[in-house]
Structures are given as structure tokens and as C-alpha cells.
C-alpha positions in Angstrom: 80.5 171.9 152.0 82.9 175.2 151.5 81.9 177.3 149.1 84.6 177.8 146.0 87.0 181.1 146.6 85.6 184.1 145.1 81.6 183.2 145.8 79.9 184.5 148.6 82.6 186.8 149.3 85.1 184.2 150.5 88.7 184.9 149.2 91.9 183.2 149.8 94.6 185.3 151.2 98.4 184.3 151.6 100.2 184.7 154.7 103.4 185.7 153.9 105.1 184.0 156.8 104.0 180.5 156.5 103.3 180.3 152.6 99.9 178.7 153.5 96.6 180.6 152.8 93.8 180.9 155.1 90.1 181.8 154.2 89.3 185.5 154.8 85.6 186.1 155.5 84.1 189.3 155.4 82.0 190.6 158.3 78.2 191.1 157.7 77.0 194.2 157.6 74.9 195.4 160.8 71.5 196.2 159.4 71.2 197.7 163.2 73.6 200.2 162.3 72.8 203.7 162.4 74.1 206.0 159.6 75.1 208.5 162.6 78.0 205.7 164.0 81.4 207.4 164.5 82.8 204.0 163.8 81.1 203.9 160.6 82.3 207.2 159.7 85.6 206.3 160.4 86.2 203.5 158.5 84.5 205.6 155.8 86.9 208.0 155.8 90.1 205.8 156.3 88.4 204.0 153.1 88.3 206.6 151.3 92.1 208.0 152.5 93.6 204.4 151.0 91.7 204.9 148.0 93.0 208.5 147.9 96.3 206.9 148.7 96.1 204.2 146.0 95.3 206.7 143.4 98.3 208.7 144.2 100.7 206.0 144.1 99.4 204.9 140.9 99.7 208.0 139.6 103.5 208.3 140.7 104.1 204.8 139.6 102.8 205.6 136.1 105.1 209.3 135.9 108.0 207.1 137.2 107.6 204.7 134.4 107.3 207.5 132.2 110.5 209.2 133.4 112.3 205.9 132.8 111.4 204.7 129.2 112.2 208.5 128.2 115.7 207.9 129.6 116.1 204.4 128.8 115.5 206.3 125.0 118.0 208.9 125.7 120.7 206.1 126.9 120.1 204.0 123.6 120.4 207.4 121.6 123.6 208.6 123.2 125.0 204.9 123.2 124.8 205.1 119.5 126.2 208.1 119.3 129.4 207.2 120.8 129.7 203.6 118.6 129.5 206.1 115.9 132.4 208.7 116.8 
């Protein structure tokens, strides 16, 4: 039996292409593993670069949406203006 999407870290991911999902399964983590492994490290730190990344963007999204509504204010204002005069 498959387990439902969302337990035991199964999630369903689209491909874009095709329209069709598939089943993305998560690796298990190597209890082997040494804290020390460059590969480790690595992905660490291109983690933690995306998440840098993502926070960014955000952050630019949110000032761009704040940039608009002031302008979309300013538009309305002026358009009043001129039905006005």
C-alpha cells in the first residue's frame, strides 16, 4: 500500500512538461556520515545560499508591491484631479 502524499515525507511534485505528477521521495539520511564530509558542507552551504536567496527575493517582492500600491494611489489621485479641472 502507498502511503497518502504528505506522510512519511512523500510529496507529489508536478512536471511541468507532461502535466502528470510523480512521487518525490526524500533520500535517508546516512547515519554513517561524518560531520567532517565536504559534501555535507556543501549542500549546507548551497542550503543556506537559497534560503539567503529566498529571503531576498521576498524582501524585494514585498518593496515592489509597496512601490506599486503607492503609485496605483498617486494614479487614482491625479485621475481625479484632472475629471475635476
Amino acid at each position: 500500500m502507498v502511503p497518502p502524499i504528505g506522510k512519511c515525507g512523500v510529496g507529489a511534485m508536478s512536471n511541468r512538461g507532461s502535466g502528470a505528477a510523480e512521487l518525490a521521495i526524500p533520500r535517508a539520511p546516512n547515519l554513517d556520515s561524518k560531520a567532517d564530509d565536504p559534501v555535507d558542507k556543501a549542500g549546507h552551504a548551497i542550503l543556506g545560499l537559497l534560503h539567503q536567496a529566498a529571503n531576498t527575493a521576498e524582501a524585494t517582492k514585498q518593496q515592489a508591491i509597496e512601490i506599486a500600491q503607492k503609485l496605483a494611489t498617486q494614479l487614482r489621485a491625479a485621475e481625479d484631479r484632472i475629471k475635476r479641472t
